[in-house]
N, C-alpha and C positions, 0 to 999 in steps of 0.2 A: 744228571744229578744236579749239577749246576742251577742249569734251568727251572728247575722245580722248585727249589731254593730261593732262586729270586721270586718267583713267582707268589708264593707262600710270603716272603718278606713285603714285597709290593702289598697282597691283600691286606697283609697284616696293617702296615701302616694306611691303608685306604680307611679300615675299618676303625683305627682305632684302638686304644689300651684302657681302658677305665681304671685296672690297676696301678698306673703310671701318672704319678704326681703332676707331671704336667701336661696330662693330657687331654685336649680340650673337651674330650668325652666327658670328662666327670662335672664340668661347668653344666653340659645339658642337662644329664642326672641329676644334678642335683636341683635343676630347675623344673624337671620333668618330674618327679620325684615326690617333690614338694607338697605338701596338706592338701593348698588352693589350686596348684596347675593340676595337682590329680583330677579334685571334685571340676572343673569346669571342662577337661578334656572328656569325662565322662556326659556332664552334663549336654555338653554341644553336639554329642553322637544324635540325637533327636533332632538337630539341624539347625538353623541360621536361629540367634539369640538377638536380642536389645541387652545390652550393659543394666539396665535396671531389671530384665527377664532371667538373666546369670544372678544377680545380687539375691533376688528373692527364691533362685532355686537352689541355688549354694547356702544354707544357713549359718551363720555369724559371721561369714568377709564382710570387712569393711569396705568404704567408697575406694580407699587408696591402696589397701592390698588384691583390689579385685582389678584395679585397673594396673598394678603392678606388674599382678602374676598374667594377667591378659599381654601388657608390653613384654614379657620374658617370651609368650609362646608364641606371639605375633613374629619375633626377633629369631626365633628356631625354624621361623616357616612352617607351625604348626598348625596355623590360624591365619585366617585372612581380615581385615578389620576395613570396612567399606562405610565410608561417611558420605550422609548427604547433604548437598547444602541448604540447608533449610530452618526453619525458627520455630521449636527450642529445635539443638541439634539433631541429629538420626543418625546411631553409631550402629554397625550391625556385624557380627562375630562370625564364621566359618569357618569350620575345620579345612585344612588343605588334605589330602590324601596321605601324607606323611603322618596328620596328626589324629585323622579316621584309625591310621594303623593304630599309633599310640595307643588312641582312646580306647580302643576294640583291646589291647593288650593289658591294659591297667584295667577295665572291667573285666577283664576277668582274674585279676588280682582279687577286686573290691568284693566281687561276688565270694571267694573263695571267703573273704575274710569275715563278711557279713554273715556267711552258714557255720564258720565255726568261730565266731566273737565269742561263744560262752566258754567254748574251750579254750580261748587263747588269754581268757582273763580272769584272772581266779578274782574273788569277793569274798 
């Protein structure tokens, strides 16, 4: 009994409390979560982007929240960001497999939400 106990406690804390104020789960949520990290973890499921190829398929982020919410999900390990050296720059965007998952998870959020927008919003 013991045993099973701790074990249970161990997963627990492995995984995480999002309920629990201070727990660093709710920092990724809320970054994961997010308008722009949504639209771009979806948008990059189609594979390797240019920072101006994300701008113009994400509509209305700006220069500086798109390379913000890019610095959040780079910083989660959701995203790989590969520069080249060369003139003007060449910045290029990849999902990691952590954030394939993501992305794969929140579309099918997006879809759920895009088939019943009419219902979910009165006029």
């Amino acid at each position: 009994m013991k045993e099973k106990r701790t074990d249970h406690l161990a997963r627990q804390l492995a995984r995480g409390e999002v309920f629990d104020a201070n727990c660093r789960s709710r920092e990724v949520l809320m970054h994961l979560t997010g308008k722009w990290n949504v639209l771009l973890l979806i948008a990059l499921r189609d594979g390797t982007m240019r920072f101006a190829e994300l701008r113009r398929k994400v509509g209305g982020v700006s220069e500086r929240m798109l390379a913000r919410s890019l610095q959040q999900l780079e910083g989660h390990r959701l995203l790989v960001r590969k520069s080249y050296p060369v003139v003007p720059p060449h910045v290029e965007y990849t999902l990691t497999t952590l954030g394939m998952e993501a992305a794969d998870r929140m579309a099918g959020l997006t879809d759920w939400i895009e088939e019943n927008v009419h219902a979910l919003i009165q006029e």
